[in-house]
SEKOLPA-705116 format. One record per atom (N, C-alpha, C): z, y, x; atom name; residue number from 1. Coordinates in steps of 0.001 Angstrom, whole numbers. Each point is the difference from the previous one (the first is absolute). Layout:
% residues N
<rec><w>Z</w><v>Y</v><u>X</u><name>CA</name><resi>NUM</resi></rec>
...
This chain:
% residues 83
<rec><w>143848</w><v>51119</v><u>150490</u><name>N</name><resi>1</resi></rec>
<rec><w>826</w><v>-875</v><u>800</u><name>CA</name><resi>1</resi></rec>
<rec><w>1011</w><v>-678</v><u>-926</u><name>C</name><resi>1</resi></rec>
<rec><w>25</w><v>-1341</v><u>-85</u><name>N</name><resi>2</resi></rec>
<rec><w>892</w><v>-650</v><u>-650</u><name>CA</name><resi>2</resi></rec>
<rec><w>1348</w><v>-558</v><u>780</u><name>C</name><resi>2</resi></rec>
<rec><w>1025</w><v>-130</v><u>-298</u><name>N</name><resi>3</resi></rec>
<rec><w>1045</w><v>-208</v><u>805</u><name>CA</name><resi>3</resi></rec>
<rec><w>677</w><v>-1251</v><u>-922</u><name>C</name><resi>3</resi></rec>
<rec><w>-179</w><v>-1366</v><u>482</u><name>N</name><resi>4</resi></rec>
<rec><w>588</w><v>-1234</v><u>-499</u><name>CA</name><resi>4</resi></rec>
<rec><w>1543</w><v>-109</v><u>-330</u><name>C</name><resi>4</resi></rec>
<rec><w>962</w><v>499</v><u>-565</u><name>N</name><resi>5</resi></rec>
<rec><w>1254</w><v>-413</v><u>-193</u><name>CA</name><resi>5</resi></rec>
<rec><w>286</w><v>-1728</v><u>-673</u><name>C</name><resi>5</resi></rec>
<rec><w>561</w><v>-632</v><u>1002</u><name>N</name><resi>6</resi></rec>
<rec><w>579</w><v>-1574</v><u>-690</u><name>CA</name><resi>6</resi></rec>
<rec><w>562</w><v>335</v><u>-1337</u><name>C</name><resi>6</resi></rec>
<rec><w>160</w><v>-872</v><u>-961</u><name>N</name><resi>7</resi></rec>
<rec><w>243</w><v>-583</v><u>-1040</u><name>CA</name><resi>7</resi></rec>
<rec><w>1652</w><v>-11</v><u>-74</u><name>C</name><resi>7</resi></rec>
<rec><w>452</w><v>-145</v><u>1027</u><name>N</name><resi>8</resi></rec>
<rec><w>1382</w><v>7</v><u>-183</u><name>CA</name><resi>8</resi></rec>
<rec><w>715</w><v>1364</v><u>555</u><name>C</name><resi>8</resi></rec>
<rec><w>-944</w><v>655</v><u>660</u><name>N</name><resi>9</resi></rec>
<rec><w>915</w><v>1386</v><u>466</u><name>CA</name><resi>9</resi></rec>
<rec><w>-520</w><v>1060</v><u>-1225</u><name>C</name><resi>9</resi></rec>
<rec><w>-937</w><v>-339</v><u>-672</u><name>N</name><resi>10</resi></rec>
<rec><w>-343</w><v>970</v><u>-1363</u><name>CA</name><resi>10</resi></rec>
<rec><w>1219</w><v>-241</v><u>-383</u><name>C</name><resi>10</resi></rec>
<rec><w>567</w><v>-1222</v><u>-1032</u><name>N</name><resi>11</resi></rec>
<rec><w>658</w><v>-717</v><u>-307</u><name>CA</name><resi>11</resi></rec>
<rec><w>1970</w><v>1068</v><u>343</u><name>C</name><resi>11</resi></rec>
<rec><w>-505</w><v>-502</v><u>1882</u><name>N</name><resi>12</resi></rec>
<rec><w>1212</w><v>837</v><u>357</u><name>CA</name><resi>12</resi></rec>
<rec><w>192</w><v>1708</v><u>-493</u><name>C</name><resi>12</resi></rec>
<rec><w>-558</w><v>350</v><u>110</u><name>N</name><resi>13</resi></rec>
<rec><w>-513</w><v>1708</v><u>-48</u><name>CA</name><resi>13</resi></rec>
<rec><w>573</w><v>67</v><u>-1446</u><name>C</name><resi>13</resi></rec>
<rec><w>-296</w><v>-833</v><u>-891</u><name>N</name><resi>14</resi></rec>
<rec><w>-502</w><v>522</v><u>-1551</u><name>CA</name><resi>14</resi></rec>
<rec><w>1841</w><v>154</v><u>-189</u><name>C</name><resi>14</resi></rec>
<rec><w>294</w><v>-1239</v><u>456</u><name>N</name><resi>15</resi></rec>
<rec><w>1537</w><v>-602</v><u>-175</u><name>CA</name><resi>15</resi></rec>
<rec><w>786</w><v>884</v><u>53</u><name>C</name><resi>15</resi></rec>
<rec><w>-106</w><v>568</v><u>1478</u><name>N</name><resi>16</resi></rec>
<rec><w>850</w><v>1078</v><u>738</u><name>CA</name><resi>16</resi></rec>
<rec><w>-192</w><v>1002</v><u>-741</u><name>C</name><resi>16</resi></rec>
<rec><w>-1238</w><v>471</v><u>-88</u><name>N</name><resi>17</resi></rec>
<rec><w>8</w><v>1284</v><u>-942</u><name>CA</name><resi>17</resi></rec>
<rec><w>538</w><v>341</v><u>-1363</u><name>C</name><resi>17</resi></rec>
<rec><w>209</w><v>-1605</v><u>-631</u><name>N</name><resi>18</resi></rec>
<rec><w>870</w><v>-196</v><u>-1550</u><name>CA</name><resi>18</resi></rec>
<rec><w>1508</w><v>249</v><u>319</u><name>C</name><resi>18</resi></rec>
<rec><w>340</w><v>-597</v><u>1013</u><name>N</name><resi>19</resi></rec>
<rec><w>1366</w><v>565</v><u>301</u><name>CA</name><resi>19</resi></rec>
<rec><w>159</w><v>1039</v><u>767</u><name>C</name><resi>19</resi></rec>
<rec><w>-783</w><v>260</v><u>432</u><name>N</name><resi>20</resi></rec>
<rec><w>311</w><v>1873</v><u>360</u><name>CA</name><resi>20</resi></rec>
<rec><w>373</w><v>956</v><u>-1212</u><name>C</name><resi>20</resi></rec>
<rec><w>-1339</w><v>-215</v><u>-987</u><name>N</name><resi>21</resi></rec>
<rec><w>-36</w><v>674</v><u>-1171</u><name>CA</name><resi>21</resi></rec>
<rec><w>1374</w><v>-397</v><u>-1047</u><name>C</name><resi>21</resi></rec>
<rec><w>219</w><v>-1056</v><u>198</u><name>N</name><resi>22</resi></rec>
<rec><w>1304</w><v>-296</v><u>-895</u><name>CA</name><resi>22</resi></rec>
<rec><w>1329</w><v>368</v><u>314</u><name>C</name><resi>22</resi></rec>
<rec><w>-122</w><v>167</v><u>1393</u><name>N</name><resi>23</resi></rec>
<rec><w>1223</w><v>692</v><u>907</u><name>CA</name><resi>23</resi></rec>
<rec><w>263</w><v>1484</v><u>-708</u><name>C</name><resi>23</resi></rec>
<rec><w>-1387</w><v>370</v><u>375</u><name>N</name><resi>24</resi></rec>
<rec><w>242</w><v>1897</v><u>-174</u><name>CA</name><resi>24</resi></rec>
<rec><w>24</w><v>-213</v><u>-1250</u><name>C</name><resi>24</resi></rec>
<rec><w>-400</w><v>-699</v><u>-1212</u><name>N</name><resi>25</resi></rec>
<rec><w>141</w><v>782</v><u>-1719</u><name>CA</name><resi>25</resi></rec>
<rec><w>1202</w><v>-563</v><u>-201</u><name>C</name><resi>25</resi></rec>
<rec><w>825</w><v>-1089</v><u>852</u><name>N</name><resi>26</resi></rec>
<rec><w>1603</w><v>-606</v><u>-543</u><name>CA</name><resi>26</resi></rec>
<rec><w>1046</w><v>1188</v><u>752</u><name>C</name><resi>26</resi></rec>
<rec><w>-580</w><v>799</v><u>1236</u><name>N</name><resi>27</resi></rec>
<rec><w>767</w><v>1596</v><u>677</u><name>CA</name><resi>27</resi></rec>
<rec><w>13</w><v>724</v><u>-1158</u><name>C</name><resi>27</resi></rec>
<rec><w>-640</w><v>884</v><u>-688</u><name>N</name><resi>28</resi></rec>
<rec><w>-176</w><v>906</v><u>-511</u><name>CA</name><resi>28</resi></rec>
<rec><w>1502</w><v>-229</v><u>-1011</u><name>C</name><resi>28</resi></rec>
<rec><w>974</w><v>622</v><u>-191</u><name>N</name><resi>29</resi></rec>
<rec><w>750</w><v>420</v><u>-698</u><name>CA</name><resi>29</resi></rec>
<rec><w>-98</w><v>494</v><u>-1100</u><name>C</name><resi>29</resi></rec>
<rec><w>-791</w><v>1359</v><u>-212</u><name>N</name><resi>30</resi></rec>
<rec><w>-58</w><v>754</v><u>-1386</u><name>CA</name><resi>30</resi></rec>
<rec><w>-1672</w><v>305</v><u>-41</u><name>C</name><resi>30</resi></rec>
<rec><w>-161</w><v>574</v><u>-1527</u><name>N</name><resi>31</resi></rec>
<rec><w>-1507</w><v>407</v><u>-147</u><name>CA</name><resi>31</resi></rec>
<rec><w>-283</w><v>849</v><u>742</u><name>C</name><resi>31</resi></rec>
<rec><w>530</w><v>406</v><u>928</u><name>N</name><resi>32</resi></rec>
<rec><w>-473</w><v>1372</v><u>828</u><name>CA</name><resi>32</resi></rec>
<rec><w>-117</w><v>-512</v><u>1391</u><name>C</name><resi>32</resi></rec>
<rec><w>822</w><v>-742</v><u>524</u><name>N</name><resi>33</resi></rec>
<rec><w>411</w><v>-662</v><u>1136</u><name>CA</name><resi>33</resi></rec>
<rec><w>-1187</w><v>-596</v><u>817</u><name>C</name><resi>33</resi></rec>
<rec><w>-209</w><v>84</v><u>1421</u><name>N</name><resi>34</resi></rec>
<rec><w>-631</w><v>-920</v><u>694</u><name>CA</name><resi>34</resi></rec>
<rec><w>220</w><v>-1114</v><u>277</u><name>C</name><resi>34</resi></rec>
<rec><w>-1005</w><v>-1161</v><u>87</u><name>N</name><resi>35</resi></rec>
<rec><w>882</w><v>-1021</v><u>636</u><name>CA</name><resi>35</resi></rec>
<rec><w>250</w><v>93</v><u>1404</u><name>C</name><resi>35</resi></rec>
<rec><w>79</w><v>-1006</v><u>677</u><name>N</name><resi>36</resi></rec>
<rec><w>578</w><v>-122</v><u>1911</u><name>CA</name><resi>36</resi></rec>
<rec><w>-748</w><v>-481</v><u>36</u><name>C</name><resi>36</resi></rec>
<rec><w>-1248</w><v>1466</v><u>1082</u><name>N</name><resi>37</resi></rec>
<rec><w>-1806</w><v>-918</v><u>385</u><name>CA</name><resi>37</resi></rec>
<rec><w>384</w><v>-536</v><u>1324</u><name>C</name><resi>37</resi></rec>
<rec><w>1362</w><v>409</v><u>682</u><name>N</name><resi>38</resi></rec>
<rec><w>173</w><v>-746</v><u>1052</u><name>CA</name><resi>38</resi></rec>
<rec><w>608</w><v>-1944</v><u>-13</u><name>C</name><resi>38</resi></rec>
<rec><w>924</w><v>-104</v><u>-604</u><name>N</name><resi>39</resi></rec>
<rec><w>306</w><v>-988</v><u>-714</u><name>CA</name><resi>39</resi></rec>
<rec><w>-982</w><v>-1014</v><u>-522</u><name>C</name><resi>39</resi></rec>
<rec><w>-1074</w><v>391</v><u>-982</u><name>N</name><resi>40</resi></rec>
<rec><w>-902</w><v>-528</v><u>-673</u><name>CA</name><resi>40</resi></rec>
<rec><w>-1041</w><v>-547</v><u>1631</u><name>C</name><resi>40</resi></rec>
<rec><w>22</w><v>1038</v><u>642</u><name>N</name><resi>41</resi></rec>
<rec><w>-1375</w><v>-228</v><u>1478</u><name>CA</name><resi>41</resi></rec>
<rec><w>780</w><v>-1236</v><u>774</u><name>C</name><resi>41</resi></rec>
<rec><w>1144</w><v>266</v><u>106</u><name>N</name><resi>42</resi></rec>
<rec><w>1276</w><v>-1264</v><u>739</u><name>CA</name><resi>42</resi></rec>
<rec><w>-204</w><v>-1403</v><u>-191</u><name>C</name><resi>42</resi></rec>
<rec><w>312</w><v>235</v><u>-1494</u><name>N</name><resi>43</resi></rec>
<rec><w>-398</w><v>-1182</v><u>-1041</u><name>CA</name><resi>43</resi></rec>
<rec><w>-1038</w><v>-773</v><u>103</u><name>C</name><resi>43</resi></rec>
<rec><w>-917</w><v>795</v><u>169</u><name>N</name><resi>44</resi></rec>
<rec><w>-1458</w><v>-712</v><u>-456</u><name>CA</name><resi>44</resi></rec>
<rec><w>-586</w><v>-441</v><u>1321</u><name>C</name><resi>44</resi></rec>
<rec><w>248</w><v>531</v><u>958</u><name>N</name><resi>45</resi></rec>
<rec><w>33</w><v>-103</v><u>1485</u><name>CA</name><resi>45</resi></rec>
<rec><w>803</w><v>-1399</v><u>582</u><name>C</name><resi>45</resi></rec>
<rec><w>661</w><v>-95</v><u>-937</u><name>N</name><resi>46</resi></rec>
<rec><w>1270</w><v>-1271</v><u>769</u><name>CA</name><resi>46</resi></rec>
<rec><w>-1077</w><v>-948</v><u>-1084</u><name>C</name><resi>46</resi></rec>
<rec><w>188</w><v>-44</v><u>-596</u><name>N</name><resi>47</resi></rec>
<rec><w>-704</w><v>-1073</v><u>-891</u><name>CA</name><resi>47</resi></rec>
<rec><w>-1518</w><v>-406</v><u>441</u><name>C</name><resi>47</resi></rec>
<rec><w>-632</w><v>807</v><u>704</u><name>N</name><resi>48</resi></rec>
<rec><w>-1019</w><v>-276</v><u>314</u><name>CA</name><resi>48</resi></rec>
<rec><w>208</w><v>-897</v><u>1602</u><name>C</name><resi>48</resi></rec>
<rec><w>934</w><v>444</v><u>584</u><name>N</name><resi>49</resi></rec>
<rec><w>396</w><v>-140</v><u>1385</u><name>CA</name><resi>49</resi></rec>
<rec><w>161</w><v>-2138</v><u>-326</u><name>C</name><resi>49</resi></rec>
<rec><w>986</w><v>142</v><u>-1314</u><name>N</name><resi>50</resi></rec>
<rec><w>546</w><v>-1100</v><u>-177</u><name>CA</name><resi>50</resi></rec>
<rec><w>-687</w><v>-847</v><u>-471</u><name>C</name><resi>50</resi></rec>
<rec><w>-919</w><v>-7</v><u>-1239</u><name>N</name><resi>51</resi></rec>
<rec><w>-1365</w><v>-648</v><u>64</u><name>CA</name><resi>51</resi></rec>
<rec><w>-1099</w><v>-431</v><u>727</u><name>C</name><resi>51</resi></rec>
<rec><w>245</w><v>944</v><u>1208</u><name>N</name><resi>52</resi></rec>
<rec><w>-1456</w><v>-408</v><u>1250</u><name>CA</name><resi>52</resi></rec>
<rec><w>925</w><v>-1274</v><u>580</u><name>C</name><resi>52</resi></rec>
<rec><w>1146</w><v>438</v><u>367</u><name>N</name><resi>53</resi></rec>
<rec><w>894</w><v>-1020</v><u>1025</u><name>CA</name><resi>53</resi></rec>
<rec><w>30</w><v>-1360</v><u>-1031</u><name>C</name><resi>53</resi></rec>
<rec><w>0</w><v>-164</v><u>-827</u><name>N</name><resi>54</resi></rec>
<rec><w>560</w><v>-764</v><u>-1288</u><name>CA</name><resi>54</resi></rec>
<rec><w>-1398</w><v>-981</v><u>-1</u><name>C</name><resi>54</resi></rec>
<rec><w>-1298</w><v>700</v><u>-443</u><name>N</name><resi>55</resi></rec>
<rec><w>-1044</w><v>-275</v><u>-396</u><name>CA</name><resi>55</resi></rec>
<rec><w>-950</w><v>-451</v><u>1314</u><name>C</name><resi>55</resi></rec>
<rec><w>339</w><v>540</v><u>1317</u><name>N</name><resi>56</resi></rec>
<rec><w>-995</w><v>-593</v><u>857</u><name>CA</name><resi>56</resi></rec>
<rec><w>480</w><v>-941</v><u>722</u><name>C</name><resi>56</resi></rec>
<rec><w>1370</w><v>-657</v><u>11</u><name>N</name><resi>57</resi></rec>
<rec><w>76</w><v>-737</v><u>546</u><name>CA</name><resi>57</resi></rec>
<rec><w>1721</w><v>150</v><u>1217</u><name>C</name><resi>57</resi></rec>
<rec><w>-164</w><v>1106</v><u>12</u><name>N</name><resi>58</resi></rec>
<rec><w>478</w><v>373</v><u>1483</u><name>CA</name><resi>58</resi></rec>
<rec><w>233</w><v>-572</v><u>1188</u><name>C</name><resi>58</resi></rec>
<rec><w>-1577</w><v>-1145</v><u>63</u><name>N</name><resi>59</resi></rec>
<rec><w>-379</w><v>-81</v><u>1577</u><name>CA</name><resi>59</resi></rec>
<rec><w>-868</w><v>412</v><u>314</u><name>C</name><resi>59</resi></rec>
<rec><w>691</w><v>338</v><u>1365</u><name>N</name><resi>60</resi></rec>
<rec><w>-968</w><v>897</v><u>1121</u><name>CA</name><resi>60</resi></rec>
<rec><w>-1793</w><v>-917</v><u>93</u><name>C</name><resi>60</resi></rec>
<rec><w>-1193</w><v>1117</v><u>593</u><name>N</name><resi>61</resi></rec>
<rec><w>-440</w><v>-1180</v><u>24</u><name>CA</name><resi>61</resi></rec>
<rec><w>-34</w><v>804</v><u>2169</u><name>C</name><resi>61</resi></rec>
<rec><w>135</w><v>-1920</v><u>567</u><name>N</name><resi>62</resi></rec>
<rec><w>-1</w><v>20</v><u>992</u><name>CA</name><resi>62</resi></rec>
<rec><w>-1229</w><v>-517</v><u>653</u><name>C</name><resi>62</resi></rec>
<rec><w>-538</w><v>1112</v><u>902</u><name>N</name><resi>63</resi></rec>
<rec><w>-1431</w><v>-840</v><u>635</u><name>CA</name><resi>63</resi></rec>
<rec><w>663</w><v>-727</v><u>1206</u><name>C</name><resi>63</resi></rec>
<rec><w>-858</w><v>-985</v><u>184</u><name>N</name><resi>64</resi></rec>
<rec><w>709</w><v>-1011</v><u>1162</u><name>CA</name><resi>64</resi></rec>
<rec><w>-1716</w><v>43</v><u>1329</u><name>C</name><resi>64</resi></rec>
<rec><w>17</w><v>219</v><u>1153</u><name>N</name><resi>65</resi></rec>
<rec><w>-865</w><v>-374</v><u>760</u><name>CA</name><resi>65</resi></rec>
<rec><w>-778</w><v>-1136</v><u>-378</u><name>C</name><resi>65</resi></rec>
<rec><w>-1693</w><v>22</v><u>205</u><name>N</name><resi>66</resi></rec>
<rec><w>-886</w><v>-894</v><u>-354</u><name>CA</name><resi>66</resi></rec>
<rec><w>637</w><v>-899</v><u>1192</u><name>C</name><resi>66</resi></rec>
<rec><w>-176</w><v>-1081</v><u>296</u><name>N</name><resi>67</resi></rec>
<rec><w>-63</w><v>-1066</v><u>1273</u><name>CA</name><resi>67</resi></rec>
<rec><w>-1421</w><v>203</v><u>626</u><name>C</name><resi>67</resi></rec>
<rec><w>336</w><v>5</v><u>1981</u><name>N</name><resi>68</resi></rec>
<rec><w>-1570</w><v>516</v><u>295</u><name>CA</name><resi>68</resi></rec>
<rec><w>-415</w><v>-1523</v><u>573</u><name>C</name><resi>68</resi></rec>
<rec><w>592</w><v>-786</v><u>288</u><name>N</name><resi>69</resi></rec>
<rec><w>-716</w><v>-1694</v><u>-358</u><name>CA</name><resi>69</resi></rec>
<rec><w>496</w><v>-698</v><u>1379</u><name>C</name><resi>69</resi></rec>
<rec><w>1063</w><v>1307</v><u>823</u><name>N</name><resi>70</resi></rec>
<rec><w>-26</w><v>-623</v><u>1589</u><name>CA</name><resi>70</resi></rec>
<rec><w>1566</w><v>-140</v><u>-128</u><name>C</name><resi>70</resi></rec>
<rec><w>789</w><v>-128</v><u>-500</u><name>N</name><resi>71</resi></rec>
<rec><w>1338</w><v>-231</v><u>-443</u><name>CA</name><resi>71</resi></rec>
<rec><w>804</w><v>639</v><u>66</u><name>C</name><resi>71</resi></rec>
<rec><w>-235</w><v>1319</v><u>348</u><name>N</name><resi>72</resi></rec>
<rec><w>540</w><v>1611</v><u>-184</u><name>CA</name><resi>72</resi></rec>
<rec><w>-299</w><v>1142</v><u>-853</u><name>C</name><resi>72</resi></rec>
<rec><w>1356</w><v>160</v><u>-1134</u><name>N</name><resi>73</resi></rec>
<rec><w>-246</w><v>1056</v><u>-894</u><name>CA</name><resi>73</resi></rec>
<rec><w>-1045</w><v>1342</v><u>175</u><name>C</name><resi>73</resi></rec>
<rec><w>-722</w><v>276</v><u>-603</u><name>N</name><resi>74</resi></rec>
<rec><w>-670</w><v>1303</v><u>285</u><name>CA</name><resi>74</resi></rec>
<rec><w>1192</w><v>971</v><u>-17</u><name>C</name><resi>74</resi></rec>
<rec><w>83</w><v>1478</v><u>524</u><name>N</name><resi>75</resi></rec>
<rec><w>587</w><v>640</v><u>-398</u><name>CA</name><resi>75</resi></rec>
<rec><w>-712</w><v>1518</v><u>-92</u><name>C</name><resi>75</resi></rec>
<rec><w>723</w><v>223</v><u>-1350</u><name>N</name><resi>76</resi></rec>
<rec><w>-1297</w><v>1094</v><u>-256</u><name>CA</name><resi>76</resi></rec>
<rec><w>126</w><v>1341</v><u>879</u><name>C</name><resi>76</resi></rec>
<rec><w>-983</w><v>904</v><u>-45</u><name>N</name><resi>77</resi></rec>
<rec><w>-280</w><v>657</v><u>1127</u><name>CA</name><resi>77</resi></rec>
<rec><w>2003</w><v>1342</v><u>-431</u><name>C</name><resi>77</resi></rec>
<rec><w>747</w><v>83</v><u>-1116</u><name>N</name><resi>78</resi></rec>
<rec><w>282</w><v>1278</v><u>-46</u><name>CA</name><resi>78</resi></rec>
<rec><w>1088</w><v>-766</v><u>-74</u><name>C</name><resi>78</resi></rec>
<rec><w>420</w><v>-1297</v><u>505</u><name>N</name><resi>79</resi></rec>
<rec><w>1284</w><v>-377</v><u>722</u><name>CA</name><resi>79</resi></rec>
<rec><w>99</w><v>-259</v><u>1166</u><name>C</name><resi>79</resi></rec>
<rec><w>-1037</w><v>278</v><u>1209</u><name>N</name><resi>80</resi></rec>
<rec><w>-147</w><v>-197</v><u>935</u><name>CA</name><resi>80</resi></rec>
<rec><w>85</w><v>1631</v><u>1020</u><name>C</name><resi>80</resi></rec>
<rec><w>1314</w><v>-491</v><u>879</u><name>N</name><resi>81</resi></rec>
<rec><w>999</w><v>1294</v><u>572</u><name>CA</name><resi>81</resi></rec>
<rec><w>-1224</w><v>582</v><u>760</u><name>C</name><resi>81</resi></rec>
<rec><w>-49</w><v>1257</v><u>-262</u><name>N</name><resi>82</resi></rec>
<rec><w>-336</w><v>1071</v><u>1113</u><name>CA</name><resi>82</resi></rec>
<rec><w>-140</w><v>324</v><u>903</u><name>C</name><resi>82</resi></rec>
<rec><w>-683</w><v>356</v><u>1562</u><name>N</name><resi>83</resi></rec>
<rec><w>92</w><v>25</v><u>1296</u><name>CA</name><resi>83</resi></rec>
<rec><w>1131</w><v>1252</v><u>-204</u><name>C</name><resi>83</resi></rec>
């Protein structure tokens, strides 16, 4: 099973993950020290957040009713109220 990832969310992924990784090895304090894997996950998480919003556009996409040809909007069946 192959699973298609776009060109630009590789792109995103690779990004985020460079600044994750640069987060946690700029934490680490001493040769013994951990870095902050929470911090570094924050990081790389916001950056990815901020690249999708950045990179796709941030418009919605909106479906609009086909026209049914008699001069009244269709309306689709799962906006139409309930008995």
């Amino acid at each position: 099973m192959t699973v298609h990832i776009n060109p630009v969310g590789g792109v995103l992924l690779v990004v985020a993950y460079v600044v994750g990784h640069l987060v946690y090895k700029h934490t680490r304090t001493g040769p013994t020290s951990k870095g902050d894997v929470v911090g570094a996950i924050g990081c790389g998480t916001a950056v990815a957040t901020m690249l999708l919003l950045v990179l796709s556009g941030g418009t919605p996409v909106v479906q609009t009713p086909a026209p049914t040809g008699d001069g009244t909007p269709s309306t689709p069946a799962s906006l139409v109220p309930g008995p």
